[in-house]
C-alpha positions as CSV (number, residue, x, y, z in Angstrom):
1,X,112.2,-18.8,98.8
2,X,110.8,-18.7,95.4
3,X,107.9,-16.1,94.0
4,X,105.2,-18.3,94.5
5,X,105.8,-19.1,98.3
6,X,106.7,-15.5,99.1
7,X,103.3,-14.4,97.5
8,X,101.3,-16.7,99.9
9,X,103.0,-15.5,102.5
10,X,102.4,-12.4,102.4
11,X,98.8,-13.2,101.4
12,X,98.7,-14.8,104.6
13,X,97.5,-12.4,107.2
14,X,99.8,-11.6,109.7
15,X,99.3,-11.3,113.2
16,X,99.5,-7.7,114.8
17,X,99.0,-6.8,118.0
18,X,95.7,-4.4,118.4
19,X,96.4,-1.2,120.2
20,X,92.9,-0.3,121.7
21,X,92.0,2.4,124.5
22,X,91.5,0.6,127.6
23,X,87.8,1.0,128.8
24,X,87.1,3.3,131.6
25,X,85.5,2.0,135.0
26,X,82.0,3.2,135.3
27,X,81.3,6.6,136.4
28,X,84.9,7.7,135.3
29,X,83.1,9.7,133.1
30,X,80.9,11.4,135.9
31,X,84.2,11.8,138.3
32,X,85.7,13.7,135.6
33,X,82.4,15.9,135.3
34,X,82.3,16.6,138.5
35,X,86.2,17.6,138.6
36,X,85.6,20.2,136.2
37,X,82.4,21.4,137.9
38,X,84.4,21.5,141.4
39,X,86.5,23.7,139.2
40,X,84.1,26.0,137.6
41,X,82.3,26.4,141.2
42,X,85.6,27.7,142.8
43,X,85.5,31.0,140.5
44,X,88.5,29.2,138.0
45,X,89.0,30.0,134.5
46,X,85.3,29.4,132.8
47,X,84.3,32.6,135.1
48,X,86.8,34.7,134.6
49,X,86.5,33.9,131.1
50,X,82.7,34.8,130.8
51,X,83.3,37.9,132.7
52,X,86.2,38.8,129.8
53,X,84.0,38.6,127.3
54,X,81.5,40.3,129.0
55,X,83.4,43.2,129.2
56,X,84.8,43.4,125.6
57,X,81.1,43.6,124.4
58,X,78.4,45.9,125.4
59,X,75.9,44.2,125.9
60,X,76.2,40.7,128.1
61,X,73.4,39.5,125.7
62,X,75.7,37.7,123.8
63,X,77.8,36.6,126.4
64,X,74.5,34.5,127.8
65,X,73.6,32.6,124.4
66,X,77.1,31.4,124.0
67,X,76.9,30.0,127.9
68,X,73.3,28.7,127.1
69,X,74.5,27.0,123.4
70,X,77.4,25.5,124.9
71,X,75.4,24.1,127.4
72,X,72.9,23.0,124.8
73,X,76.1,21.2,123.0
74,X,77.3,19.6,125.7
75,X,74.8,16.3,126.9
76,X,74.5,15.6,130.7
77,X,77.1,13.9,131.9
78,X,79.5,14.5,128.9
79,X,83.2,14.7,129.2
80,X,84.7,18.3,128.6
81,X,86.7,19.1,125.0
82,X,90.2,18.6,125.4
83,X,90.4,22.2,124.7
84,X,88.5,22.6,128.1
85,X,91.5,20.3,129.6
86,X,93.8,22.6,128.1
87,X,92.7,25.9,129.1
88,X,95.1,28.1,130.8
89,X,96.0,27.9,134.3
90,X,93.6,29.4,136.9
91,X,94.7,33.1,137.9
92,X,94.3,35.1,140.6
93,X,90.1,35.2,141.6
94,X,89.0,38.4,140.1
95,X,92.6,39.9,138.5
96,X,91.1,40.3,135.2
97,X,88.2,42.0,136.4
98,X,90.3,44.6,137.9
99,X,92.5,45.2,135.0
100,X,89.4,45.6,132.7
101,X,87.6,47.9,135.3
102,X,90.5,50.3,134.8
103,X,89.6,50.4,131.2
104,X,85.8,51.2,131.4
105,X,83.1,51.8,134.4
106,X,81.0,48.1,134.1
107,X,78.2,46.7,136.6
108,X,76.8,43.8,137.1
109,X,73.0,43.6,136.7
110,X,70.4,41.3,138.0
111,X,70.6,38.8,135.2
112,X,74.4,38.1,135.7
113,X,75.9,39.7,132.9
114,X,77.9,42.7,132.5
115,X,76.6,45.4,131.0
116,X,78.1,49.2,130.1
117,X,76.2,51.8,132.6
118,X,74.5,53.8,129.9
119,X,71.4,56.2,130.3
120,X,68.1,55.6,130.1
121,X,68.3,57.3,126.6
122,X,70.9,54.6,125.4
123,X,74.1,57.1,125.7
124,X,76.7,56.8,127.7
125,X,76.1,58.0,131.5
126,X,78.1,61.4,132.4
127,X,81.3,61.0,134.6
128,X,80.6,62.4,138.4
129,X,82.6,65.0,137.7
130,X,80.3,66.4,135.3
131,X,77.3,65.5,136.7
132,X,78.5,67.8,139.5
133,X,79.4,70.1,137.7
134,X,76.0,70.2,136.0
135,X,74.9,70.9,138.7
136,X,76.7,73.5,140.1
137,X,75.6,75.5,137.1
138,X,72.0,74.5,137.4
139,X,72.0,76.0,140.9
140,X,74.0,78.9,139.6
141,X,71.4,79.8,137.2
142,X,68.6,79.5,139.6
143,X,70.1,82.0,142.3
144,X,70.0,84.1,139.2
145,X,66.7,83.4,138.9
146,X,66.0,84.5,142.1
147,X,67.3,87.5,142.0
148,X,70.2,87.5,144.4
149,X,73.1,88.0,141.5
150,X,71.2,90.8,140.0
151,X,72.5,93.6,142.4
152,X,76.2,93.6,141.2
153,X,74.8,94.1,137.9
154,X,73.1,96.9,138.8
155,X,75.6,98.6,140.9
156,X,77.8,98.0,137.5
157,X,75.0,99.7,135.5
158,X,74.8,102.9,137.9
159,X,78.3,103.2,137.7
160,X,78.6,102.9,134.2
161,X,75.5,105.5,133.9
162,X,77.4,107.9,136.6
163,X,80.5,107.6,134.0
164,X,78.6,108.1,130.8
165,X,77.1,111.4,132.9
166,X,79.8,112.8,133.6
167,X,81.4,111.9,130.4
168,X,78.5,113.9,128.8
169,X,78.8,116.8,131.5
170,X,83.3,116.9,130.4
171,X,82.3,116.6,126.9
172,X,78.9,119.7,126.9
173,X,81.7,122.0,128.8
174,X,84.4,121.2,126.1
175,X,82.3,121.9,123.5
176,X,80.9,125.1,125.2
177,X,84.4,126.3,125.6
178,X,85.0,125.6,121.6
179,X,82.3,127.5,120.8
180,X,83.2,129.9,122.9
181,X,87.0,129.9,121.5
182,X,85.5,129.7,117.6
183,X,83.2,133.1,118.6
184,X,85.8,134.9,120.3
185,X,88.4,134.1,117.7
186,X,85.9,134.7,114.7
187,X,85.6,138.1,116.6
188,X,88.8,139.1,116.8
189,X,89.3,138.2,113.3
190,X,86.6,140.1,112.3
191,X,87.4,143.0,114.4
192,X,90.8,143.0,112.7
193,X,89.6,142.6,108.9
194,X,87.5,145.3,109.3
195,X,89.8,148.2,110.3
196,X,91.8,147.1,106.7
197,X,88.5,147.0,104.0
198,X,87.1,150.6,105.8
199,X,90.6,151.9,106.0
200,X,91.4,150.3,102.4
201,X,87.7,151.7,101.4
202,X,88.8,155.6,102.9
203,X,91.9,155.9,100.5
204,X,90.4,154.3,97.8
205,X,87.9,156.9,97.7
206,X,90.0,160.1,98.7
207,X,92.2,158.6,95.6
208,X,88.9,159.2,93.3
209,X,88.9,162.6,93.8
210,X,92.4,164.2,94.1
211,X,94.6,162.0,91.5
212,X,94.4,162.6,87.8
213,X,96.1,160.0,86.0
214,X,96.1,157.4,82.3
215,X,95.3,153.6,82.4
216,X,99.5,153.7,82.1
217,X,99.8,156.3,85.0
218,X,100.7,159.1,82.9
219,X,100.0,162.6,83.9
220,X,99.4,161.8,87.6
221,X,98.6,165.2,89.1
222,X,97.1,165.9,92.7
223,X,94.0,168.0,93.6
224,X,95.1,169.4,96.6
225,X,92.0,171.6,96.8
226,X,90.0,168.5,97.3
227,X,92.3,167.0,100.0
228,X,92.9,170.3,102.0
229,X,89.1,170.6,101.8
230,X,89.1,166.8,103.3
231,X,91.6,167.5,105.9
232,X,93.6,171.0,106.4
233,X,96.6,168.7,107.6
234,X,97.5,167.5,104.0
235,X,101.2,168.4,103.1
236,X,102.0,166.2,100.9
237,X,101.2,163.3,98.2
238,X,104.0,160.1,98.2
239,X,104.4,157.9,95.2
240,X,106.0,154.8,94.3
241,X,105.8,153.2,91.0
242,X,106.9,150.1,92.4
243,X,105.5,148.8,94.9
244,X,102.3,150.7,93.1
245,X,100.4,150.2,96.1
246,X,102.1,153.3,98.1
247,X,100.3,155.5,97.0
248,X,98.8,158.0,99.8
249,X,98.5,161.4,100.9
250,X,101.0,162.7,103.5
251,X,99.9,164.2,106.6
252,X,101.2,166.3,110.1
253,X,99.9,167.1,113.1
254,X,100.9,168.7,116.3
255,X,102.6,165.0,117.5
256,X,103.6,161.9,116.0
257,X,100.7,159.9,117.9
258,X,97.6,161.5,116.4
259,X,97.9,160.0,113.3
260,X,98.9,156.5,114.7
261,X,95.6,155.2,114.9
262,X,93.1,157.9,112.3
263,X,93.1,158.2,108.7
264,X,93.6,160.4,106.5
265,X,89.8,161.8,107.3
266,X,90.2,161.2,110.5
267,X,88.1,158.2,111.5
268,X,89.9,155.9,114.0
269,X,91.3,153.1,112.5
270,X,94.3,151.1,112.7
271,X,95.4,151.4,109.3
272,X,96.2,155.2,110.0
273,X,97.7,157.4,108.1
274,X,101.1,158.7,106.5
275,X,102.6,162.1,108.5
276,X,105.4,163.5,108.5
277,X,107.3,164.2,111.9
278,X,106.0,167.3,113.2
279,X,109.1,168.5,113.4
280,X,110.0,169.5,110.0
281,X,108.8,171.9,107.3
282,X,105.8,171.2,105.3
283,X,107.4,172.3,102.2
284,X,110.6,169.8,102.6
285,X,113.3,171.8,102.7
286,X,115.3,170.7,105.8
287,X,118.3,168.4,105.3
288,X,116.1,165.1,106.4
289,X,112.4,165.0,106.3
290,X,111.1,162.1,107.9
291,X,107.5,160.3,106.8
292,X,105.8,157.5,108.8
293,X,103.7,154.5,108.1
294,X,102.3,151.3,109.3
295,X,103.5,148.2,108.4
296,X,100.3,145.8,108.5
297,X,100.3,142.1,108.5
298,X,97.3,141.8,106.2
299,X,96.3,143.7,102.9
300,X,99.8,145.6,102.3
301,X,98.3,148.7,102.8
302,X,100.3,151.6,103.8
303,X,104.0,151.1,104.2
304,X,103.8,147.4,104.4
305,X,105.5,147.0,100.5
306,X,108.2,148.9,101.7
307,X,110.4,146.1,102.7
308,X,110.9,145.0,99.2
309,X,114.0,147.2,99.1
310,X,115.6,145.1,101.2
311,X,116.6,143.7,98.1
312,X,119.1,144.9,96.4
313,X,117.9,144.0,92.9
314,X,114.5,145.6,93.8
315,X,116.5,148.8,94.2
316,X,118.1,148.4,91.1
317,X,114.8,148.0,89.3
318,X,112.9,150.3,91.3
319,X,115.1,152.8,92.5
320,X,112.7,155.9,92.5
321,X,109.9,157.6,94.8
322,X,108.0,160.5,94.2
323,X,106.6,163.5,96.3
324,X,103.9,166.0,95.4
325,X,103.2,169.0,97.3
326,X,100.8,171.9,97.1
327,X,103.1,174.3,95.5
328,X,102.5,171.9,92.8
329,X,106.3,170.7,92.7
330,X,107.0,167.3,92.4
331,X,109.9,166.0,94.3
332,X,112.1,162.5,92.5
333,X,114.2,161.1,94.9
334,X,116.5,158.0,94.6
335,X,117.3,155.3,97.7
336,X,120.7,155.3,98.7
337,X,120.2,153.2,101.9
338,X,117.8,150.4,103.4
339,X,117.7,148.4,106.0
340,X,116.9,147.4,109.8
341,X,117.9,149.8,112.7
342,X,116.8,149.9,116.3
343,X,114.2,152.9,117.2
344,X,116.6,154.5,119.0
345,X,119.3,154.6,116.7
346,X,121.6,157.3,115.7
347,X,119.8,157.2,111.9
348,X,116.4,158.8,113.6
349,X,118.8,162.1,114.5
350,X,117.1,165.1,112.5
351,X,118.9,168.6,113.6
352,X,122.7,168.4,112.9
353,X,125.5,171.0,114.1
354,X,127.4,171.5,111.0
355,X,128.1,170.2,107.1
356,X,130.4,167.7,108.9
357,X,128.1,166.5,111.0
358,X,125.6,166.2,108.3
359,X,128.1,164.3,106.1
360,X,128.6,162.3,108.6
361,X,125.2,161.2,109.4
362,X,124.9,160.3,105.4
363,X,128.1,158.0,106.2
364,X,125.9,156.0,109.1
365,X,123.1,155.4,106.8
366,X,125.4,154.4,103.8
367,X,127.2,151.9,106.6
368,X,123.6,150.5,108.1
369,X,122.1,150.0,104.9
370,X,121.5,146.3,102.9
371,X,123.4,147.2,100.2
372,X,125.3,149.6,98.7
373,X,124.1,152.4,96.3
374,X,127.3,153.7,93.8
375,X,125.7,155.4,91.7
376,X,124.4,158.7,93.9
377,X,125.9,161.5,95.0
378,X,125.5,162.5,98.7
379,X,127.0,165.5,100.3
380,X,126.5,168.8,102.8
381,X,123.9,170.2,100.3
382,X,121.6,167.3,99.8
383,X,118.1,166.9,100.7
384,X,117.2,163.5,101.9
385,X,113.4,161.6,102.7
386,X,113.3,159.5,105.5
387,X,110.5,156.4,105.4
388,X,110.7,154.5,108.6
389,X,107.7,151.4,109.3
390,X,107.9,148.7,111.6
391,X,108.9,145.7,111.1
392,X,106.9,143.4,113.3
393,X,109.6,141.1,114.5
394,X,110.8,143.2,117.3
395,X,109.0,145.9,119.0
396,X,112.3,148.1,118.9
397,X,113.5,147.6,115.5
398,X,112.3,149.8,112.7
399,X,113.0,149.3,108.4
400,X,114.6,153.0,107.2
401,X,114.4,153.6,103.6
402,X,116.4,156.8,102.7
403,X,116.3,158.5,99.9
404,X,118.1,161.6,98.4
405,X,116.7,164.6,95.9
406,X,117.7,163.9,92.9
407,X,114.9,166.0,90.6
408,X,112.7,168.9,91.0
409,X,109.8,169.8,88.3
């Protein structure tokens, strides 16, 4: 076939069969309307659909203009979308609704559409749980109200009042006993301070007017007029350079005791006085003359400086003590021994049997002493001074100073 015949054939139209959609009977249109209302009426998907998106909004305001502008859409009698044709399968009446009440609390009000149970205030209604609890505290607060949970309170304030009292009462007694413990202990203090600055005040002035002496403690001479006009019992005046302080006149008396607790002008007082032992001479010429003192724990009065030769450099630098008596002699003598000894000791013995018993009594205080003393001479002839004090760590222990004549003037 040549060009020209093959271009009128195809210009030729060809005959095709004519696929067309067979026409529906009458009312086909209507049965199918009605099949999808029969649907719809038995609860199916369109429903269960509504009450979905009901519950995904709060308010079912919306849920009723999308049912009432389908509706509008949709002409009387009119065949459903084919997406209505194709909706999913019919489930279970009222599954969903279950599931989605587990979610949140809805209703269903009047109108048909599901709501969220708010307040009348627009928020969101409290859980039972808290409303009864709510409540519970309203009612709590008005038995308060009323008095009746008020009594506990007050039986908690009495007791608490009765505990403050008595705390008060515990805490006016301590404090009275305080007082009374401050008092009694300012007392005693007082009552001990006393004794020392009017016994301190005594010497002082007895010094004034029987020592002669320089500003360097040259030409120290004793008025023994003056002191046997103060007291008849005056034998003697003791002297240390150092410690300066011991500086007192000597007394005796018929005992040891007398002078224990009066002074030198005999006024009690605990300071005392210095005496010599009532048995030996006045004018210290036995073999051992023994003097006594106090030692005090306050001031340093009397013969409380004499433990400084329990050192042995203290000796070494202060090796001398003087004694004045009324024959206007004065007495140097030099410590050979010092130390601790119990009251009862052998070095308090004062009468001795022979030379050799005398010799050895030297020997014992040489052997109970500190420290050693080489350079003095000790034998049957000497003269020795005896200074004994306590020593206030034991009652029967006693601190012995010795010393032996060494000068006369």
């Amino acid at each position: 076939m040549d060009r020209e015949e093959k271009k009128k054939t195809d210009s030729v139209p060809q005959d095709r069969p004519v696929h067309r959609r067979p026409r529906r009977p009458e009312g086909g249109t209507a049965r199918r309307a009605e099949g999808s209302t029969a649907k719809k009426r038995e609860g199916g998907t369109s429903d269960r659909r509504t009450e979905g998106s009901a519950a995904r909004k709060q308010e079912g305001a919306a849920t009723a203009r999308r049912t009432e502008g389908s509706a509008a859409r949709k002409p009387d009698g009119a065949a459903p979308t084919r997406r209505t044709e194709g909706s999913t399968p019919r489930r279970p009446e009222g599954a969903a609704t279950v599931r989605r009440s587990d979610k949140s609390t809805l209703r269903r009000p009047e109108n048909g559409s599901m709501q969220r149970e708010k307040s009348t205030s627009g928020k969101r209604k409290p859980s039972a749980a808290a409303e009864e609890l709510r409540k519970n505290s309203q009612g709590n607060s008005q038995r308060k109200g009323q008095g009746g949970s008020h009594q506990p309170a007050r039986g908690s304030s009495k007791k608490k009042q009765q505990k403050r009292a008595r705390f008060n009462i515990i805490s006016s007694v301590v404090l009275v006993a305080a007082v009374c413990v401050f008092v009694f202990s300012l007392y005693q203090l007082v009552a001990m301070l006393v004794p020392y600055y009017s016994g301190g005040k005594i010497y002082d002035e007895i010094k004034d007017i029987a020592i002669t002496a320089d500003e360097n403690g040259e030409g120290f001479k004793v008025d023994f007029d003056a002191l046997l006009k103060e007291n008849s019992d005056t034998v003697a005046w003791i002297r240390f350079e150092e410690p300066e302080i011991i500086n007192y006149p000597v007394v005796k008396s018929a005992d040891n005791a007398d002078y224990l607790t009066k002074t030198f002008t005999a006024n009690d007082n605990k300071l005392g006085a210095i005496f010599m032992d009532y048995r030996n001479s006045n004018d210290f010429s036995d073999r051992n003359t023994f003097i006594y003192g106090h030692h005090l724990n306050v001031g340093g009065e009397m013969f409380s400086e004499l433990l400084e030769y329990e050192s042995e450099s203290f000796c070494k630098e202060h090796p001398n003590f003087y004694i004045y008596t009324p024959d206007g002699k004065v007495r140097t003598y030099t410590v050979f021994s010092a130390g601790v000894v119990k009251d009862t000791a052998d070095n308090y013995k004062i009468d001795y049997a022979s030379d050799a018993d005398f010799e050895e009594y030297l020997k014992l205080c040489q052997d109970s002493s500190n420290y050693t003393v080489d350079d003095v001479e000790l034998n049957a002839q000497s003269q020795i001074v005896s200074l004994s004090t306590c020593t206030n760590v034991r009652d029967d222990e006693r601190f012995l100073v010795q010393g032996v004549l060494t000068a006369t003037d």
